[in-house]
C-alpha positions as CSV (number, residue, x, y, z in Angstrom):
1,X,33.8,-23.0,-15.1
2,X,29.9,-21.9,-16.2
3,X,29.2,-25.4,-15.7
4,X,30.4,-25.7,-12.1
5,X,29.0,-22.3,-11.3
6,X,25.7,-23.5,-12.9
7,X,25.4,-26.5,-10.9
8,X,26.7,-24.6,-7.4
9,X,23.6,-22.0,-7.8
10,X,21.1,-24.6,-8.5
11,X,22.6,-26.6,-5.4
12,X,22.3,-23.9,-3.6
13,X,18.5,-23.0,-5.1
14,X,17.3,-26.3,-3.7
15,X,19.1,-26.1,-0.3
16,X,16.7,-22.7,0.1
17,X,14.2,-24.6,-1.4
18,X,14.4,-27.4,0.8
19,X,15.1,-24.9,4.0
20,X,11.6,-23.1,3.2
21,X,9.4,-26.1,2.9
22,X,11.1,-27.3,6.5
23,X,11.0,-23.7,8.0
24,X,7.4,-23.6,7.2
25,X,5.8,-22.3,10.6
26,X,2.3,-22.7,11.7
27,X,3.0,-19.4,13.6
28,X,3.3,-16.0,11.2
29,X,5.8,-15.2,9.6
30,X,8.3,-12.4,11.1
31,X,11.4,-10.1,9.6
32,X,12.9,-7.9,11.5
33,X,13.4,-3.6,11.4
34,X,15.0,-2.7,7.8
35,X,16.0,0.7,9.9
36,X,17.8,1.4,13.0
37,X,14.9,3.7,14.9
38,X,11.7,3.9,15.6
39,X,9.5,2.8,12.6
40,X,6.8,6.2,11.7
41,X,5.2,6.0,8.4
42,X,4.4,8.2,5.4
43,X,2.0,5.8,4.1
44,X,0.6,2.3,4.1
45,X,-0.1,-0.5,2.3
46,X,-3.4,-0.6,0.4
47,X,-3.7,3.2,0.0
48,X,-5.9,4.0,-2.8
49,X,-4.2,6.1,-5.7
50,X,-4.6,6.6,-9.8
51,X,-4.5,3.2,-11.0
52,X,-2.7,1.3,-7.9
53,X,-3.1,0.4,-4.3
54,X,0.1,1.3,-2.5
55,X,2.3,-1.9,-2.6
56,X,4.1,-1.4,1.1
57,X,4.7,1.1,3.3
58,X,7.0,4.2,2.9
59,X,9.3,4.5,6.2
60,X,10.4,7.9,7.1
61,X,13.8,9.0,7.0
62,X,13.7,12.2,9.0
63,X,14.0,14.3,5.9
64,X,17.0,13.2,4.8
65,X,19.0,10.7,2.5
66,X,22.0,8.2,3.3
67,X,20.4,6.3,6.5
68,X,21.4,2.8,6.6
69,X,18.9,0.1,5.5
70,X,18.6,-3.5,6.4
71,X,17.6,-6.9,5.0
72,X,14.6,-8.4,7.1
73,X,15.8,-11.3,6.6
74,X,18.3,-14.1,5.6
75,X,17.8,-14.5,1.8
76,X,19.9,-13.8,-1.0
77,X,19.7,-10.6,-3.6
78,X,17.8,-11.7,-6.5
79,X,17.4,-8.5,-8.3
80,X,18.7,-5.2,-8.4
81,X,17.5,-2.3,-10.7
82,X,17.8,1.7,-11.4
83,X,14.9,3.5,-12.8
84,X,12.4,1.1,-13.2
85,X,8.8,1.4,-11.8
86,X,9.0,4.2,-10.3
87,X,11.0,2.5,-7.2
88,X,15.0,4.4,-8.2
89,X,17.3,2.5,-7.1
90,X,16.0,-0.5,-5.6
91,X,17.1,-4.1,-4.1
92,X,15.2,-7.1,-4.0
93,X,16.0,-10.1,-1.8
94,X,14.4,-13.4,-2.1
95,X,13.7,-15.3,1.8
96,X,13.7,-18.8,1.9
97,X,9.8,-18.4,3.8
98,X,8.5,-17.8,0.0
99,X,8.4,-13.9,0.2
100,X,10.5,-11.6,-1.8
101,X,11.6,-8.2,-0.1
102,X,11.8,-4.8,-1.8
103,X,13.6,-2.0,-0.6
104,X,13.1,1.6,-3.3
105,X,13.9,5.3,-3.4
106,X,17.5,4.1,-2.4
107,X,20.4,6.8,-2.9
108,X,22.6,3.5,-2.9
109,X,23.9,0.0,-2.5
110,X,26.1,-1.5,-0.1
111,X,29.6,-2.2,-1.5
112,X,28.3,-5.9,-2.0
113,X,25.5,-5.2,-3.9
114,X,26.6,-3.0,-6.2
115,X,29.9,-5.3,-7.0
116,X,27.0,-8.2,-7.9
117,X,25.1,-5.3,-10.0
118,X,28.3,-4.7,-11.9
119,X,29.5,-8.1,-12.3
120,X,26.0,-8.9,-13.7
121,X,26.5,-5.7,-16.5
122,X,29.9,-7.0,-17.4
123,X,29.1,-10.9,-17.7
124,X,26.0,-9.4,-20.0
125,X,27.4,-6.7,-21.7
126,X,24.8,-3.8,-20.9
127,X,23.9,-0.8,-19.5
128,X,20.4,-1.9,-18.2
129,X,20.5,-1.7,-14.4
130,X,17.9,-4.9,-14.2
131,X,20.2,-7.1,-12.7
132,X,18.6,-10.7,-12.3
133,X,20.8,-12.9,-10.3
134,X,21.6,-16.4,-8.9
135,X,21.1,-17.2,-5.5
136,X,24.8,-17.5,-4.9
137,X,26.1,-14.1,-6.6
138,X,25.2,-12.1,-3.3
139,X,24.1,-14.0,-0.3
140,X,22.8,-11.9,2.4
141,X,22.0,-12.3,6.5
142,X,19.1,-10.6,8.5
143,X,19.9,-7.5,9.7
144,X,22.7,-7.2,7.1
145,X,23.5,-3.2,5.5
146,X,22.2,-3.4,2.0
147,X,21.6,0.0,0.7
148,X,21.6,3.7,2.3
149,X,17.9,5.4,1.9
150,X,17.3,8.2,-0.4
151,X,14.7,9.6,-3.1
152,X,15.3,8.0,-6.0
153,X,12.5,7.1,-8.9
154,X,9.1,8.8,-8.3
155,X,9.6,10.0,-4.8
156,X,8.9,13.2,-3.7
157,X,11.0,13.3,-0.4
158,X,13.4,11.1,1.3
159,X,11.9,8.0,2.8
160,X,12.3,4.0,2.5
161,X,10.3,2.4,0.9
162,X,9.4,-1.3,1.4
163,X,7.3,-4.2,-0.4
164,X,7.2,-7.5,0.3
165,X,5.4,-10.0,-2.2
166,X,4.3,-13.9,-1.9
167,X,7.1,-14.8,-4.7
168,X,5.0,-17.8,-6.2
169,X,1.9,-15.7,-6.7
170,X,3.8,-12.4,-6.8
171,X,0.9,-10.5,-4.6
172,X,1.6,-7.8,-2.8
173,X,1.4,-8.5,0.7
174,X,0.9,-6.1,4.0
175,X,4.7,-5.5,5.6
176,X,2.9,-4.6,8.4
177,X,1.9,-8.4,8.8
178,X,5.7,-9.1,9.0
179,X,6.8,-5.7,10.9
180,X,3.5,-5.6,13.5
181,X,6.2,-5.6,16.2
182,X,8.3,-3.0,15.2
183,X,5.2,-0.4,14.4
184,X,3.4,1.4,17.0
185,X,-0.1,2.3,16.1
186,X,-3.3,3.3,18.9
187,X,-4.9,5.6,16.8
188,X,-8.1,4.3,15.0
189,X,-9.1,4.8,11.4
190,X,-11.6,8.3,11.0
191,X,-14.6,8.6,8.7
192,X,-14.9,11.8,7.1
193,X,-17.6,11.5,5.0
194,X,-20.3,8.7,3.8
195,X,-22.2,9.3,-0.3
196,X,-24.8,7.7,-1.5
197,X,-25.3,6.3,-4.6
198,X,-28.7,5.2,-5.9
199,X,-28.5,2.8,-9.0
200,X,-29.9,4.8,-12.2
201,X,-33.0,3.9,-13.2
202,X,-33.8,1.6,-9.9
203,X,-33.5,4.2,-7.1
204,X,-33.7,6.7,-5.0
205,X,-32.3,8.7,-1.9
206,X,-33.5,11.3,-0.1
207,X,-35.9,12.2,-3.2
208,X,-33.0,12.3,-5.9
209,X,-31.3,10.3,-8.5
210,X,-28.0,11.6,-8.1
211,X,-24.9,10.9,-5.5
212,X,-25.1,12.6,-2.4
213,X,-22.6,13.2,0.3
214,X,-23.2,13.6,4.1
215,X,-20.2,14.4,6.3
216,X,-19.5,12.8,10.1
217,X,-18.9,15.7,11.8
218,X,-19.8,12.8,14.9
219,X,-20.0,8.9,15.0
220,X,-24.0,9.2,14.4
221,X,-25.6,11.2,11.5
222,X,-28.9,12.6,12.9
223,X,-30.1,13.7,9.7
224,X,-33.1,12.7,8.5
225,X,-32.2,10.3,5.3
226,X,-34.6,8.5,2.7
227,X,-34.3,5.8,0.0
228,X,-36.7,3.4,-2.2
229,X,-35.0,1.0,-4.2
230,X,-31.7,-0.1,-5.0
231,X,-28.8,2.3,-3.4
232,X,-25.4,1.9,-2.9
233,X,-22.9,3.5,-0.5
234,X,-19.3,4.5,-0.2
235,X,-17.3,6.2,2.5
236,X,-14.3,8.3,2.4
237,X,-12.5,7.4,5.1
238,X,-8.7,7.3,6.3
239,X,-6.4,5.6,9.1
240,X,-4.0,7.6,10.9
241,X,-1.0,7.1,13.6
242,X,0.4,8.7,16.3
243,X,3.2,11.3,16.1
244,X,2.4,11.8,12.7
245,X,0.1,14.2,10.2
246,X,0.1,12.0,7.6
247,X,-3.0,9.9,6.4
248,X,-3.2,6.6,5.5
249,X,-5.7,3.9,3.8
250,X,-7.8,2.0,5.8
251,X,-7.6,-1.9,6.3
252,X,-10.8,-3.2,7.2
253,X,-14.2,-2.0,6.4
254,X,-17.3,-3.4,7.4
255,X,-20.9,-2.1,6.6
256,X,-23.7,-3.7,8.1
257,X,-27.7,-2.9,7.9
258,X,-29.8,-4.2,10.6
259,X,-27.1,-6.1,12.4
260,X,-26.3,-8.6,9.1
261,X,-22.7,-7.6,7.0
262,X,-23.9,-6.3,3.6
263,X,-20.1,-5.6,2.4
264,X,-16.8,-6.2,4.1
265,X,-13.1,-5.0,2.3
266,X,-9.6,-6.1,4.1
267,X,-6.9,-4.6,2.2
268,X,-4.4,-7.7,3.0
269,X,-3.1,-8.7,0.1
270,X,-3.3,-7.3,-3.8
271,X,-2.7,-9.1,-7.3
272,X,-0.4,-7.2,-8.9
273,X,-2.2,-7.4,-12.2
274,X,-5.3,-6.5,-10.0
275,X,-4.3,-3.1,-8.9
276,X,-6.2,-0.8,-11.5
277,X,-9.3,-2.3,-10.3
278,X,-8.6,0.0,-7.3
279,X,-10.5,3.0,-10.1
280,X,-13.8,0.8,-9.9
281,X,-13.8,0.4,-6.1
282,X,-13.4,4.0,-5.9
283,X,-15.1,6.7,-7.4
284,X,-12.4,7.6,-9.6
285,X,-14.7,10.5,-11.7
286,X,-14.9,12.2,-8.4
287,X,-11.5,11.4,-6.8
288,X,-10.2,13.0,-10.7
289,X,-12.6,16.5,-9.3
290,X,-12.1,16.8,-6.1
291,X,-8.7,14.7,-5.3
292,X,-10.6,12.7,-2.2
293,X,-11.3,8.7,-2.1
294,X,-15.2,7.6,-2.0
295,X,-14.4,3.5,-1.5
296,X,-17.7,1.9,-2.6
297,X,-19.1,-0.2,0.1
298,X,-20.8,-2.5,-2.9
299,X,-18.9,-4.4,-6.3
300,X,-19.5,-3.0,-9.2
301,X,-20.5,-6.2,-12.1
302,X,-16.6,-6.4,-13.1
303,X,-14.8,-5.7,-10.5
304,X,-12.9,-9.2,-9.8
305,X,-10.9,-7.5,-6.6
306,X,-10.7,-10.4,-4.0
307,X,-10.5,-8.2,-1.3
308,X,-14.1,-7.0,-1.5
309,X,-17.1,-9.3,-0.4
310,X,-20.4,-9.2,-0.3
311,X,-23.3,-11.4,-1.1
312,X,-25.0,-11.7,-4.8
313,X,-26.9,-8.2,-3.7
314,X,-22.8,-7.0,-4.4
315,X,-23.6,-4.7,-1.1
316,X,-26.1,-2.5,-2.8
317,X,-29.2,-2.5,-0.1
318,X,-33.0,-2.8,-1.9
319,X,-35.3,-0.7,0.1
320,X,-38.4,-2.3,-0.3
321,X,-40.2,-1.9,3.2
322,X,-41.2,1.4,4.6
323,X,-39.6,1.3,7.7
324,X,-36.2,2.6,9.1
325,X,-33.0,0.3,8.6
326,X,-30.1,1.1,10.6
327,X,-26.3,1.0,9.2
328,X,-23.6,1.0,10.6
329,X,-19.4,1.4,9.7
330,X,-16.7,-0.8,11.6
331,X,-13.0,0.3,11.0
332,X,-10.3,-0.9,12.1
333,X,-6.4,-1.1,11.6
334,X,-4.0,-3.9,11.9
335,X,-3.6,-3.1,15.8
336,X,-7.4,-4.0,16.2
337,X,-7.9,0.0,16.4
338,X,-11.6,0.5,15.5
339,X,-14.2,3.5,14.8
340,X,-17.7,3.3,14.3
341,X,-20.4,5.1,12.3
342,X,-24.2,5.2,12.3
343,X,-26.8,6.5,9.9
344,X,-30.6,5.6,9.9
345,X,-32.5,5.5,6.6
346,X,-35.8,5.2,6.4
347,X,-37.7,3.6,3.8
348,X,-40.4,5.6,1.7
349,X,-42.4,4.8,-1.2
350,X,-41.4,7.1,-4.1
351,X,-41.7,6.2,-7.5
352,X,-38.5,5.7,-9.1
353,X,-37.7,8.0,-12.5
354,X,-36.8,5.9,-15.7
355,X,-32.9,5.6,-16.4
356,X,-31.8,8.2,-18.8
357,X,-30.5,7.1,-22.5
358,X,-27.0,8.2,-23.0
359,X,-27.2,11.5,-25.2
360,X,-23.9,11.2,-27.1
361,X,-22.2,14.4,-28.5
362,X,-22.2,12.4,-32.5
363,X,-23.8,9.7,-33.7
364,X,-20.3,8.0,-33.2
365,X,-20.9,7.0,-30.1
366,X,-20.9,3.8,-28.8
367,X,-22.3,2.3,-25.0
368,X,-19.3,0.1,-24.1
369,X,-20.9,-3.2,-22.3
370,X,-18.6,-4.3,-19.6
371,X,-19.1,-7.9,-19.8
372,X,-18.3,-7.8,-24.0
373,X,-15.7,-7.2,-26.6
374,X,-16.5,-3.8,-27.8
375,X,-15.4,-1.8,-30.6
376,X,-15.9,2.0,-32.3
377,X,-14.9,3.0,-35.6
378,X,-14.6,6.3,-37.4
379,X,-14.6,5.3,-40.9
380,X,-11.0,5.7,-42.3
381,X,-9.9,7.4,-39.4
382,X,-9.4,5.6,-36.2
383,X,-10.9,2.3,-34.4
384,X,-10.6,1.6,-31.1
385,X,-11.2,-1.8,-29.5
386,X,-11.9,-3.2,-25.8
387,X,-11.9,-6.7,-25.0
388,X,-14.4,-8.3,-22.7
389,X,-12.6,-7.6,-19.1
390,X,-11.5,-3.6,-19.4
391,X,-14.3,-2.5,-18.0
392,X,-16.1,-2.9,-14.5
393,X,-19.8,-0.6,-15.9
394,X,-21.2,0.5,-18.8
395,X,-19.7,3.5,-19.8
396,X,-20.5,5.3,-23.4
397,X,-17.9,6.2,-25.4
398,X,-17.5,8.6,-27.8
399,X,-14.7,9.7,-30.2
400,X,-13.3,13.3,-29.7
401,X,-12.0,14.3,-32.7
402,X,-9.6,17.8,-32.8
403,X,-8.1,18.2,-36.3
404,X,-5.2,18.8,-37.5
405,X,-4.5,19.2,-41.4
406,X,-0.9,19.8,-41.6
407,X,-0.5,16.0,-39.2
408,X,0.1,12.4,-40.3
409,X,-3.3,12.1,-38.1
410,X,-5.9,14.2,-36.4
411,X,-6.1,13.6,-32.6
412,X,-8.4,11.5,-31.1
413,X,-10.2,10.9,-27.4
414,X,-12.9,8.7,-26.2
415,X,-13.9,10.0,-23.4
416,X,-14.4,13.7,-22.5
417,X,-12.2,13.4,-19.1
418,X,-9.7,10.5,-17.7
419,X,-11.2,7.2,-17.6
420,X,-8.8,3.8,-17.2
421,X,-8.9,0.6,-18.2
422,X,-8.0,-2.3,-16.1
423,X,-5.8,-3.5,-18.6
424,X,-4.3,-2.0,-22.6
425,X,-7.0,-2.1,-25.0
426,X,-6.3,-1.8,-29.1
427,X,-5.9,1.3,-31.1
428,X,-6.1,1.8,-34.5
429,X,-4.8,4.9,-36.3
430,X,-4.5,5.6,-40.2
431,X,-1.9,7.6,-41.8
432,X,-2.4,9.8,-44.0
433,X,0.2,9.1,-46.5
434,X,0.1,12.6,-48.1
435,X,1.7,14.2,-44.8
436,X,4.0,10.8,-44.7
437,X,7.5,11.7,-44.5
438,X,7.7,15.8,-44.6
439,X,9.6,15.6,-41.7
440,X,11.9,13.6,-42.7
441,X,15.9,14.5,-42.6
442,X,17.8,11.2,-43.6
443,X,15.4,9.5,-45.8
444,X,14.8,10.2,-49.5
445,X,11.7,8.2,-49.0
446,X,9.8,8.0,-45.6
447,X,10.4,4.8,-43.7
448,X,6.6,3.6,-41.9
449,X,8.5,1.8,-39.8
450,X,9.0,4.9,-37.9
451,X,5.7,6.3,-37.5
452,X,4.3,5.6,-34.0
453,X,1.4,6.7,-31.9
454,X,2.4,9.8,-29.1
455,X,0.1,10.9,-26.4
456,X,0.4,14.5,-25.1
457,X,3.6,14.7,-26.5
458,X,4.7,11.3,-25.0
459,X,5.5,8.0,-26.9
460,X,2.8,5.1,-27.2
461,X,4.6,3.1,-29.4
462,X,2.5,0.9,-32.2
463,X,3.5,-1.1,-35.3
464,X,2.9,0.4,-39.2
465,X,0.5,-2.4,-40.8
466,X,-1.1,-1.8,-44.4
467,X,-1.3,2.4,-43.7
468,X,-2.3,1.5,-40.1
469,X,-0.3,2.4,-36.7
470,X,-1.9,-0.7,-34.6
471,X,-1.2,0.1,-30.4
472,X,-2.1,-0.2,-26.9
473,X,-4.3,2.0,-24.8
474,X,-5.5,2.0,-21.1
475,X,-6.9,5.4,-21.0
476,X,-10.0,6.4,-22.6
477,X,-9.6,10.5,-22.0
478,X,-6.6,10.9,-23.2
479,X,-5.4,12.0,-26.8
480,X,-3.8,10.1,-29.7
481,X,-2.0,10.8,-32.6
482,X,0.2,10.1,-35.5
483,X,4.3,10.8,-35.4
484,X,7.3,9.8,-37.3
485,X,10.7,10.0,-35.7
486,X,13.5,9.0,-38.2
487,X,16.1,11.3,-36.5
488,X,18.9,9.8,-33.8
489,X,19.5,10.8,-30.3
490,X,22.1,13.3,-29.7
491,X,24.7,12.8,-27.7
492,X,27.2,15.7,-26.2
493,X,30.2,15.5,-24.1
494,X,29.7,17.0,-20.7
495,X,32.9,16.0,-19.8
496,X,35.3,18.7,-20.0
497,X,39.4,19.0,-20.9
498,X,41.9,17.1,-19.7
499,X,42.4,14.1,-17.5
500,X,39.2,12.5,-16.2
501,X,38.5,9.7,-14.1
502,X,35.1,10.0,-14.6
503,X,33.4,10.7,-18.1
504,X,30.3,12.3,-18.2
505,X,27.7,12.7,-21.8
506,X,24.4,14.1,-22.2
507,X,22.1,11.4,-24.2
508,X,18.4,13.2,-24.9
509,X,15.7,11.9,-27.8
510,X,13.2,14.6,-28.1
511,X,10.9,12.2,-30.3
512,X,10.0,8.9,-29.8
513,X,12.7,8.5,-26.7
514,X,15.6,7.0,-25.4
515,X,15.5,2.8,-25.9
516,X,19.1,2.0,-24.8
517,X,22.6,2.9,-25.1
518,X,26.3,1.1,-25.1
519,X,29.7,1.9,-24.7
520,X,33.3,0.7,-25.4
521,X,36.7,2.1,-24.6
522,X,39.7,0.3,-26.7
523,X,36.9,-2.1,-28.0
524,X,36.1,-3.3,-24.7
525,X,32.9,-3.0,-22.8
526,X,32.1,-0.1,-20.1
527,X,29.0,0.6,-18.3
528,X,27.9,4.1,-18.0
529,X,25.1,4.8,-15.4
530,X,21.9,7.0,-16.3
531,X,21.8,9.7,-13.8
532,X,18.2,10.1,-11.6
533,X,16.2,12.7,-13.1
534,X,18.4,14.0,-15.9
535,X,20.1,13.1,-19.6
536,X,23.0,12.8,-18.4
537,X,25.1,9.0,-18.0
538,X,28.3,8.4,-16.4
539,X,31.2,6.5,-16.4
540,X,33.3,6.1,-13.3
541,X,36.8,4.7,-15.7
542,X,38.2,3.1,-12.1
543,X,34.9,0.9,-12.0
544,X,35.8,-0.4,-15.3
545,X,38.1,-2.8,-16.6
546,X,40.6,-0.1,-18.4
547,X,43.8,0.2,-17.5
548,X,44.5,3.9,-16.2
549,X,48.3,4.7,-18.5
550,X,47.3,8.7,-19.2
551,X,47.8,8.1,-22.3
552,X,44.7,8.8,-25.4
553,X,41.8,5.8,-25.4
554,X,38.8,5.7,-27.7
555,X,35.6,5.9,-27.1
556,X,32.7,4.5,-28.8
557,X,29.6,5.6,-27.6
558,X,26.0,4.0,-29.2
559,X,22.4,5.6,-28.3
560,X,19.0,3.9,-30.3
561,X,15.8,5.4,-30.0
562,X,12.4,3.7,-29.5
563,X,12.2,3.9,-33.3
564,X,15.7,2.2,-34.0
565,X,17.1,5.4,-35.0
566,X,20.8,5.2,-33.9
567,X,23.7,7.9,-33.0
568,X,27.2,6.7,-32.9
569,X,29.4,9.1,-31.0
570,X,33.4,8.5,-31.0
571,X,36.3,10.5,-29.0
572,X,39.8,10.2,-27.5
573,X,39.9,10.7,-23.6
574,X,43.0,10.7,-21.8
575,X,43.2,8.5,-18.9
């Protein structure tokens, strides 16, 4: 039976295959609404936040949960998953065009989709809600119900939202691109404000060093501005729609000086594994300050962003000539909605101040090259390391060390305030094995296995090696430190007396954190749902493959930790 099953998906696999490479059209590529009204948004794709462009655009819902949502198009569900990045409960549906569409923040799935979800936990045995599925486990037509909207995951009110990646290269594409017809847009992008940014050590503006800011209280800045040398420039900026407060990134930008393009961003497509790169196009130590976006209108040395182009100058202008040079911002929207803004700088000799060495805190410190390996030791203590790629700039880096006698470590930093990497970086952490064990409540003898690193009172992770904790770190500000967890979850019965159709435990790890969990009733296999936002998992027994006889059943109920501690929890439940 697995056989013939095997052989019908992959039959039908290359019929979709086949159908794609035929349905290739020279013309875009078009889906249809996934909602019943009028499309108004809540965001965009391409938005710049902490560490990510926005990957689609959130649809609003009216304010409210349950509305109906709708494949774009014929495909077949390819994935369906609960909890995972952020996106709830979400649906994925593969198109035979080569696109994949994603629909989050669901409250739930059609009665088809969650059968194939179920079916998928059963023939697997688990509780994991990352259902990965054949192409003929649950076929679905354009315009077909899938889900009802909600806010699920890390959504702060009720909307849809909706992703669509290239499913060879898995970028994230623009929806818009696919949905221009069904989104009504004639409001053009606004500039708010425009900084410059003189390169240390090589120039200067308006007599300074530092970053300045000038705001566009109109199109054309009448102030008086000078430079010499090398500058660079960024602009807060953001698009808008009508019918709508909301705010949202900006697709194209286009700085020119003196009628030639010195940088030029479309926000059209995004590597998924390029999306932290979105810290080095904007000024992430002032979007950390002040909570506003400066995009840099130049690249910095390691910022590999494909969506940003300029010329080997990397859009940062040399004034070399005294004379005025006139600049000027183009933006514009998908709709061909454009703004633009003028500023006039005028070029005057002025001798440019020396860069300043870095005056680190300790003799610890380290200037991190971007285009190296580079690594920093405390002596017995810590050592951090960052391969060639993490970084976009120079940045120095400097251990922060706040002690702690009574830990298995002290707590270290490296930066005095947030600063990403584009990718994890290695951390090194020694124990000190006089502290090892004392909190300890099963073991006779400590187990290293069960040391891991914790930051701000949240797990890392890491691997004991020779008195070590070895990890992996993407953020430079934040705080590290040794733990040992060698205690289980707990699990309690939220259930309550009598006959239940439904079974309901709380399942909490205050430690090192939840990893998984299983369940049988009568020795067979029974999924129980994690429930959004709290410790609690459920059991719906008329989902399950036990026989309701109101008679006593066991339970067998298994939690592990993300240090292999596990709880085993048994009752009797009448049903």
């Amino acid at each position: 039976m697995r056989r013939k099953k095997t052989v019908l998906s992959l039959c039908l696999l290359s019929i979709l295959q086949a159908w794609s490479q035929s349905q290739m059209p020279d013309e875009p590529v078009t889906y249809s609404s996934p909602v019943e009204f009028e499309i108004s948004l809540a965001g965009n794709f391409g938005e710049p936040r902490p560490n990510h462009f926005h990957g689609g655009l959130d649809i609003r819902t009216g304010g409210v949960e349950g509305k109906a949502v709708h494949a774009i198009g014929d495909g077949y569900v390819s994935r369906i998953t609960q909890g995972l990045d952020g996106f709830g409960n979400a649906v994925y549906i593969t198109h035979p065009e080569g696109y994949v569409s994603i629909y989050g923040h669901l409250k739930s799935f059609s009665p088809a989709v969650k059968a194939a979800l179920r079916k998928y936990q059963y023939d697997h045995l688990t509780c994991s809600a990352d259902a990965r599925l054949d192409p003929s486990a649950c076929p679905v037509k354009r315009g077909q119900v899938i889900a009802l909207s909600g806010n699920t995951g890390s959504s702060v009110a009720p909307h849809l939202h909706l992703e669509i990646h290239e499913a060879e290269s898995w970028d994230m594409c623009d929806p818009y691109e696919f949905l221009n017809f069904h989104i009504s847009d004639t409001v053009p992008p606004k500039a708010h404000s425009m900084m410059a940014c003189p390169q240390e050590g090589e120039g200067v503006f308006n007599g300074g060093t530092a970053k300045q800011t000038f705001g566009f209280d109109k199109p054309h800045l009448d102030k008086v501005l000078t430079a010499w040398g090398r500058v660079g420039f960024a602009l807060w900026a953001d698009d808008y729609m009508q019918g709508s407060y909301n705010h949202y990134g900006v697709r194209e930008t286009t700085l020119n000086v003196d009628g030639e393009t010195l940088f030029h961003a479309v926000v059209d497509r995004v590597p998924v594994a390029m999306n932290r790169y979105v810290n080095s196009w904007g000024d992430y130590a002032h979007w950390n300050k002040h909570r506003h976006w400066y995009l840099k209108s130049y690249i910095e040395p390691g910022n590999r962003l494909r969506i940003l182009h300029a010329d080997e100058r990397r859009g940062i202008m040399d004034f070399n000539e005294e004379r005025d040079y006139h600049f000027e911002y183009i933006l514009r929207d998908y709709k061909g909605n454009e703004s633009r803004y003028t500023f006039t700088v005028r070029g005057e000799k002025t001798v440019i101040p020396k860069a300043q060495k870095p005056s680190p805190a300790s003799g610890l410190a380290r200037l991190f090259r971007w285009d190296q390996t580079n690594s920093l030791s405390v002596p017995g203590q810590v050592q951090l390391v960052v391969p060639y790629g993490l970084l976009t700039t120079d940045v120095l880096v400097q251990p922060i060390i706040k002690k702690n006698a009574d830990g298995l470590s002290d707590a270290y930093s490296f930066y005095p305030t947030s600063y990403p990497l584009i990718t994890y970086g290695e951390i090194y952490i020694r124990a000190r094995m006089d502290k090892f064990g004392q909190d300890s409540i099963l073991h006779a003898e400590p187990d290293p296995s069960k040391l891991y690193i914790r930051s701000n009172g949240r797990f890392i992770g890491g691997e004991y090696r020779h008195g070590w904790v070895a990890g992996r770190i993407r953020e430079l500000g934040q705080s590290y430190e040794l733990a040992y967890d060698d205690r289980p979850p707990v699990v309690k019965d939220m259930t309550g007396k009598g006959k239940q159709d439904v079974i309901r435990l709380s399942v909490s790890d205050k430690q090192s954190g939840l990893a998984s969990y299983t369940a049988t009733i009568d020795e067979t296999f029974v999924v129980f749902d994690a429930q959004e936002k709290s410790s609690m998992v459920v059991c719906d027994l008329r989902e399950t493959p036990i026989k309701k006889t109101g008679k006593a059943h066991k339970l067998r109920f298994t939690a592990v930790d993300n240090r292999s501690n596990v709880v085993k929890y048994e009752t009797d439940i009448i049903y």
